[in-house]
C-alpha positions in Angstrom: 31.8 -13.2 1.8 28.5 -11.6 2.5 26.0 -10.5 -0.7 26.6 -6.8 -0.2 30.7 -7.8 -0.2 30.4 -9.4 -3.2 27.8 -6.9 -5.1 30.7 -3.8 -4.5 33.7 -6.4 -5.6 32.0 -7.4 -9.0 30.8 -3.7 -9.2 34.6 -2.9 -9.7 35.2 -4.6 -12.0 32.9 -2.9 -14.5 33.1 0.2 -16.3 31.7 3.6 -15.0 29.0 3.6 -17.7 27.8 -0.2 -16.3 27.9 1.0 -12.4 25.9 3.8 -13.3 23.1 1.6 -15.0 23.9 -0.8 -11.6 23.2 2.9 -9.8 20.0 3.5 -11.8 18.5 -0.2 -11.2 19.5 -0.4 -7.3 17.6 2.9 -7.6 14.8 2.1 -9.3 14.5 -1.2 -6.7 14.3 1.6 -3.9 11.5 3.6 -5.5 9.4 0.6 -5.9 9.6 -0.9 -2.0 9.3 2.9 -0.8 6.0 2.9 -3.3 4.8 -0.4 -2.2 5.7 0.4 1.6 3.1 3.5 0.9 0.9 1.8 -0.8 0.6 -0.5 1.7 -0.1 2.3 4.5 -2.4 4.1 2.6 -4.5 0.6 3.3 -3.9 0.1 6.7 -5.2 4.2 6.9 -8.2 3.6 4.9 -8.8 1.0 6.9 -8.5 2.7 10.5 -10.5 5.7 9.1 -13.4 3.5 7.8 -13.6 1.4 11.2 -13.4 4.8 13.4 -16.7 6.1 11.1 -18.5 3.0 11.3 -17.5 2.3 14.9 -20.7 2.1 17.3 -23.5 2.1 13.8 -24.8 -1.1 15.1 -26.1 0.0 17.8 -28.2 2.7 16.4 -31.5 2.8 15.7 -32.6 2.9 12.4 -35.1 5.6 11.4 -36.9 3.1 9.3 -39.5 0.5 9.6 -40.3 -2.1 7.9 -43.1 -0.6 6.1 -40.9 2.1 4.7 -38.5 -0.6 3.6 -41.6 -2.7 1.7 -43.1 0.7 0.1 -39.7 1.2 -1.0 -39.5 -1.8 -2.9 -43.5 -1.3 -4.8 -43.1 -1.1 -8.3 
């Protein structure tokens, strides 16, 4: 008997108010991957969209010396 076979038989067996807590957990489970499934592309996005901007910045030239960089630093 597979997990799901066995979830629905012992689900019959309880009373309507019980399956619809069952109902509210098996939802609540859903809501939480579909929020960690987001979560988790929201990352991989940030990430692209970072790399795409930053793509190609090491081979430009700065606009500063190193004498801008030292009378930066002067207190």
């Amino acid at each position: 008997m597979t997990t799901t076979e066995t979830i629905v038989q012992r689900l019959k067996s309880l009373p309507a108010s019980a399956q619809r807590e069952v109902l509210d957990f098996v939802e609540f489970l859903q809501s939480r991957r579909q929020e960690h499934t987001a979560r988790k592309d929201e990352v991989a996005w940030s990430a692209f969209s970072l790399d795409s901007a930053m793509r190609g910045m090491e081979e430009e030239e700065t606009p500063y010396t190193l004498a801008d960089i030292k009378e930066a630093r002067r207190p």
